[in-house]
C-alpha positions as CSV (number, residue, x, y, z in Angstrom):
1,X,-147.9,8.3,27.3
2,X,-147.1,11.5,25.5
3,X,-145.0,11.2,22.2
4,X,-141.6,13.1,23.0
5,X,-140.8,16.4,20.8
6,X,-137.2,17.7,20.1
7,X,-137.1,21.1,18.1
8,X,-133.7,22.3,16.1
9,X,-133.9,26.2,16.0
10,X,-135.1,28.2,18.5
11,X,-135.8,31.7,16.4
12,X,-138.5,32.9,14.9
13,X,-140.0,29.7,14.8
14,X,-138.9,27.5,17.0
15,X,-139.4,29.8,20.1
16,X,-143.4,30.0,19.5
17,X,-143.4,26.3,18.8
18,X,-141.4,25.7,22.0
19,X,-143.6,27.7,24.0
20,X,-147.0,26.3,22.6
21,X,-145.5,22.5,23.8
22,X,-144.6,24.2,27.2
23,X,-148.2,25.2,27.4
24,X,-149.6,22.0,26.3
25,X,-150.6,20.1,23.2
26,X,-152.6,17.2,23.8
27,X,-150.7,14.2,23.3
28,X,-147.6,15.5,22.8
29,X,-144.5,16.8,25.7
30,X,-141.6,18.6,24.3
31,X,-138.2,16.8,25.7
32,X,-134.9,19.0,23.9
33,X,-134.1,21.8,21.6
34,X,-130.7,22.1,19.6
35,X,-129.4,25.6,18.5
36,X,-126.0,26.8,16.9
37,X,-125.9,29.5,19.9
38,X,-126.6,27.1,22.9
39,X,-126.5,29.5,25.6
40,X,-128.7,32.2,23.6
41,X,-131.2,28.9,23.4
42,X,-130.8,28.1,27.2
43,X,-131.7,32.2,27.9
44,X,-134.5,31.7,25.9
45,X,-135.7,28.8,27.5
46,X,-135.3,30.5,31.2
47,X,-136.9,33.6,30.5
48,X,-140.2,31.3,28.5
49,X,-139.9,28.8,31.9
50,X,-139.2,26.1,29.7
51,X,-136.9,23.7,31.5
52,X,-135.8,21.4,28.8
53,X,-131.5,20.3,27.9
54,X,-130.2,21.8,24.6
55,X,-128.3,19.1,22.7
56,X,-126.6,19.0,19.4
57,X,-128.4,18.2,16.4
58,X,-127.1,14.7,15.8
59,X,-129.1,14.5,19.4
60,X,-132.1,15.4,18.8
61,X,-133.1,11.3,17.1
62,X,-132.6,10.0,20.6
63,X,-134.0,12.7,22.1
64,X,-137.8,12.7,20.7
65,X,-139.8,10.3,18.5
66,X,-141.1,14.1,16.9
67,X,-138.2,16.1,15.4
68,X,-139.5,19.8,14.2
69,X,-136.6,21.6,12.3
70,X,-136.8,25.4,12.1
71,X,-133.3,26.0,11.4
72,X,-131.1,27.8,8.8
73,X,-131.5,26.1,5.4
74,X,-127.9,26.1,5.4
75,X,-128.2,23.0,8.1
76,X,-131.4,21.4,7.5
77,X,-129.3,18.0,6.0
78,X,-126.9,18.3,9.1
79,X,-130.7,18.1,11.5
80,X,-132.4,16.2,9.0
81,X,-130.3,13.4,8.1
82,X,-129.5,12.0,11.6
83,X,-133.3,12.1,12.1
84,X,-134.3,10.6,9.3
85,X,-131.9,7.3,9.7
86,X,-133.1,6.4,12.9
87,X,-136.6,6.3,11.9
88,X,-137.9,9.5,13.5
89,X,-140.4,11.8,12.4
90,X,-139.3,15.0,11.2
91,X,-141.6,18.1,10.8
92,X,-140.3,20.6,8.4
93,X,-141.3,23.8,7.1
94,X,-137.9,24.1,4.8
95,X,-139.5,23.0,1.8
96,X,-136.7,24.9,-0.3
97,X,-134.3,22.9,1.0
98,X,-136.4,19.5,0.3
99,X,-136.2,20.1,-2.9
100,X,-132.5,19.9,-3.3
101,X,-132.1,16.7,-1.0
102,X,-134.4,14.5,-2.5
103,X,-132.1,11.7,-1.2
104,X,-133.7,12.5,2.3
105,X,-136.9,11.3,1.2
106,X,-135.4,7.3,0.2
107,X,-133.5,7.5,3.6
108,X,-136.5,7.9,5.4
109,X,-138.6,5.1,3.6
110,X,-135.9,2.8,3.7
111,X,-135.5,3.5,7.4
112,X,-139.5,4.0,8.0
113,X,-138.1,7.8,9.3
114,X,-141.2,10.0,8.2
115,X,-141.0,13.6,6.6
116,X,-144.5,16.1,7.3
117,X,-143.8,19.5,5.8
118,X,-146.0,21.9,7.3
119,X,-147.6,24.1,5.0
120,X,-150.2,26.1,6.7
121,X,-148.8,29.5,5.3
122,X,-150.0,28.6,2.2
123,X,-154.0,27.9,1.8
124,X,-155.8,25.8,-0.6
125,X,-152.7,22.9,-0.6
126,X,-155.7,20.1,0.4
127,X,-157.3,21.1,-3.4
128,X,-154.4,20.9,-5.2
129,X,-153.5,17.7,-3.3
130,X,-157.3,16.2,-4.2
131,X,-156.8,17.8,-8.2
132,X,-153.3,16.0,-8.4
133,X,-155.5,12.6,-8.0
134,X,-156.5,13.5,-11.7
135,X,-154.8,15.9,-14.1
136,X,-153.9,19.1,-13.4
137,X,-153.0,21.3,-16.7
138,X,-151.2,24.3,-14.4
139,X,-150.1,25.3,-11.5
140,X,-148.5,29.1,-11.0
141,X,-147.9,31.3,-8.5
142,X,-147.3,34.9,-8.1
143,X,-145.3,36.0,-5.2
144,X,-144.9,39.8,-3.9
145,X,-142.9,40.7,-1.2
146,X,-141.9,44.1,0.1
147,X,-138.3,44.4,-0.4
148,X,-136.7,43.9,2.9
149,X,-138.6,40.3,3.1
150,X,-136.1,38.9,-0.2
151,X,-133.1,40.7,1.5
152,X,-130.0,38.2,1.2
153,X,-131.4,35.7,-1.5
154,X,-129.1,34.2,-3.3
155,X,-130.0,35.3,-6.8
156,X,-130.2,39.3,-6.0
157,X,-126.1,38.7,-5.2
158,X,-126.0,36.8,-8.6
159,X,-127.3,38.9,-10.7
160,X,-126.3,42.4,-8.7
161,X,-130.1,43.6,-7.5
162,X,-130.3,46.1,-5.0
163,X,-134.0,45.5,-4.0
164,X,-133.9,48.0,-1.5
165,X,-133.0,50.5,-4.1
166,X,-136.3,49.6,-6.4
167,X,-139.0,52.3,-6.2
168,X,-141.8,50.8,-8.1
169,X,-143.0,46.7,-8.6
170,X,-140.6,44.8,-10.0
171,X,-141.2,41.3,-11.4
172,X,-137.3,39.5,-10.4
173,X,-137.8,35.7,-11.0
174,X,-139.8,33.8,-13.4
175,X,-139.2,30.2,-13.8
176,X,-140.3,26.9,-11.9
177,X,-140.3,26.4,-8.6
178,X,-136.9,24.1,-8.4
179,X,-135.3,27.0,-9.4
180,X,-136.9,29.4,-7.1
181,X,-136.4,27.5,-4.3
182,X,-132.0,27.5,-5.4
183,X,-132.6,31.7,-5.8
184,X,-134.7,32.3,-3.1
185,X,-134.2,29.4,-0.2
186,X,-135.6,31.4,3.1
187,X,-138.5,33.1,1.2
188,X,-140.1,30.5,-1.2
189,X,-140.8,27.5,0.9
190,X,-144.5,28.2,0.2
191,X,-143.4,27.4,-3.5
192,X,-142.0,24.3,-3.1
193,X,-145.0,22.9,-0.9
194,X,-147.1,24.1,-3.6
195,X,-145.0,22.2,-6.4
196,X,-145.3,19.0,-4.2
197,X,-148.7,19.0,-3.8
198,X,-149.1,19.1,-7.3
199,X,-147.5,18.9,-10.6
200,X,-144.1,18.6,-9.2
201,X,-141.3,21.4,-8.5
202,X,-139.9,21.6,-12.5
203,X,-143.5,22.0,-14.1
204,X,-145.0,24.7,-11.2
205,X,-144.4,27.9,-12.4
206,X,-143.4,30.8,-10.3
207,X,-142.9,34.7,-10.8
208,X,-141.5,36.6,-8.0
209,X,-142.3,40.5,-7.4
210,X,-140.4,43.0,-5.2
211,X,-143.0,45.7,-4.3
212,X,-142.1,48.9,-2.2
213,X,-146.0,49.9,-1.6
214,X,-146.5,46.2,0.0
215,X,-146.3,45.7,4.0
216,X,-147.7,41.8,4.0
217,X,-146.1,39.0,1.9
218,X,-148.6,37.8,-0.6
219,X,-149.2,34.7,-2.7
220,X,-151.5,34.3,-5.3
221,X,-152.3,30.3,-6.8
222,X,-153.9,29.8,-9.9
223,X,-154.5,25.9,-10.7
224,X,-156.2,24.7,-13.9
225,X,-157.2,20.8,-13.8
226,X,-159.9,19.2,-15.2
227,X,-161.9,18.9,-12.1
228,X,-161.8,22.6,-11.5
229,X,-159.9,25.9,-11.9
230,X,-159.4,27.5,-9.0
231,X,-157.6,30.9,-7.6
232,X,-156.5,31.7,-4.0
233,X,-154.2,34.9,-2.6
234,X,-153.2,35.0,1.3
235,X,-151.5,38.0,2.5
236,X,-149.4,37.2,5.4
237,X,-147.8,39.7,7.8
238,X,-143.9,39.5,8.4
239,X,-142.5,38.7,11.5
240,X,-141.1,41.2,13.4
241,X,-137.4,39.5,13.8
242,X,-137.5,37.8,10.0
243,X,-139.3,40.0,7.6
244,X,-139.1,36.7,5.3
245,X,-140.6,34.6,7.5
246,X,-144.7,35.4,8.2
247,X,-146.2,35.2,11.4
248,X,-148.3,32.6,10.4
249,X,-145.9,30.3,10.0
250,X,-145.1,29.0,13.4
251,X,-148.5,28.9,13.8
252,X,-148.9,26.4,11.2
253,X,-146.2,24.3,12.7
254,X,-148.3,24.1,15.7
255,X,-151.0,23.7,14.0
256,X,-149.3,20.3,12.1
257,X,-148.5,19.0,15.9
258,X,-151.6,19.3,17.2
259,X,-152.8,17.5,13.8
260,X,-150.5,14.7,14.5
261,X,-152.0,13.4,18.2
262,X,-156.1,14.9,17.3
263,X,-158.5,12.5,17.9
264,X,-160.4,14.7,15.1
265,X,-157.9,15.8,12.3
266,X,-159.8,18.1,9.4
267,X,-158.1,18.3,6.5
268,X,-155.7,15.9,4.2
């Protein structure tokens, strides 16, 4: 018997993910969606030949055993919450917004909900994961986006940036990743998986670059434990709709599903 999936968001993520379960995942049947524009969702859903209901997010928990949120940061508690407390799995890319709801985390072991946040737009998280076993000295990374991916973060208002005006690299953020993930919440998720994996979100270090010449998002990692030192850089191509989102990053979500029902699973 398949495992019932429910997705909240149905953009730039959501839609692909939606579509993938349409066409089949092993194990796995997609059941409901939730959106803040229901009838955009339910046009979606004709034109992709998906016949699913679109519920509200409080919902989606009785809905699906499998929650996957790719919604606005600004309601992942309102999706996460409800499907947390009734002991559902929940399957996240918002890492950013993790960070500031660590509250979610004792809900869902107190209520034996489950959180996966799918990180495959980020490589090398199963090394930092294995060097985190022993003791890691640093963890940094170096983020550099073309301008119009960071467009609307919260700390270019604060501090009056105009990154569309910048003509040359520009360095705009160093600090750890908590506070990355505050000033940049739809363009540092990567940041905060990284800190998780490892050292922890006040102690991984992040600088954050707007570059005019770039057309790809790229991260660089640099970890330094003392079972290795290792460096890794992934240059992934904005989305078409959401510059600040990659392509790859619905991807990995499906990626993370298939994971979940594989007979075979590589990788932590």
């Amino acid at each position: 018997m398949p495992q019932k999936v429910a997705i909240a968001g149905l953009g730039t993520i959501g839609l692909p993910v939606a579509k993938a379960l349409h066409a089949g995942i092993d194990g796995l049947q997609l059941a409901a969606v939730a959106s803040g524009r229901a009838e955009a969702a339910k046009a979606k859903l004709a034109g992709a030949g998906i016949d699913v209901p679109v519920l509200g997010d409080g919902e989606l928990a009785a809905a699906a055993e499998i929650i996957v949120e790719c919604a606005p940061a600004a309601v992942f508690r309102a999706v996460a919450e409800p499907v947390l407390r009734a002991g559902r799995v929940l399957v996240t890319v918002s890492g950013a917004a993790l960070l500031d709801a660590p509250d979610l985390i004792d809900l869902a072991e107190q209520s034996g909900g489950r959180i996966i946040l799918a990180t495959g737009a980020l490589l090398g998280l199963d090394a930092v994961r294995a060097a985190a076993e022993g003791d890691i000295r640093e963890v940094r990374m170096v983020s550099k986006k073309p301008p119009r991916s960071l467009k609307g973060a919260p700390f270019l208002s604060e501090h009056d940036i105009d990154v569309m005006a910048l003509t040359e690299p520009t360095r705009l953020f160093e600090g750890s990743a908590r506070e990355a993930a505050r000033g940049f919440p739809a363009n540092l998720n990567v940041a905060a998986a990284l800190s998780l994996a490892g050292t922890g979100p006040d102690a991984t270090r992040i600088e954050i670059w707007a570059d005019p010449a770039l057309t790809r998002n790229t991260h660089s990692i640099h970890v330094d434990a003392d079972t290795a030192q290792f460096s890794m850089t992934i240059e992934n191509v904005p989305s078409e709709e959401n510059p600040g989102t990659g392509r790859i990053t619905p991807l990995s979500v499906i990626a993370c599903l298939r994971g979940l029902a594989a007979t075979l699973k590589v990788g932590t």
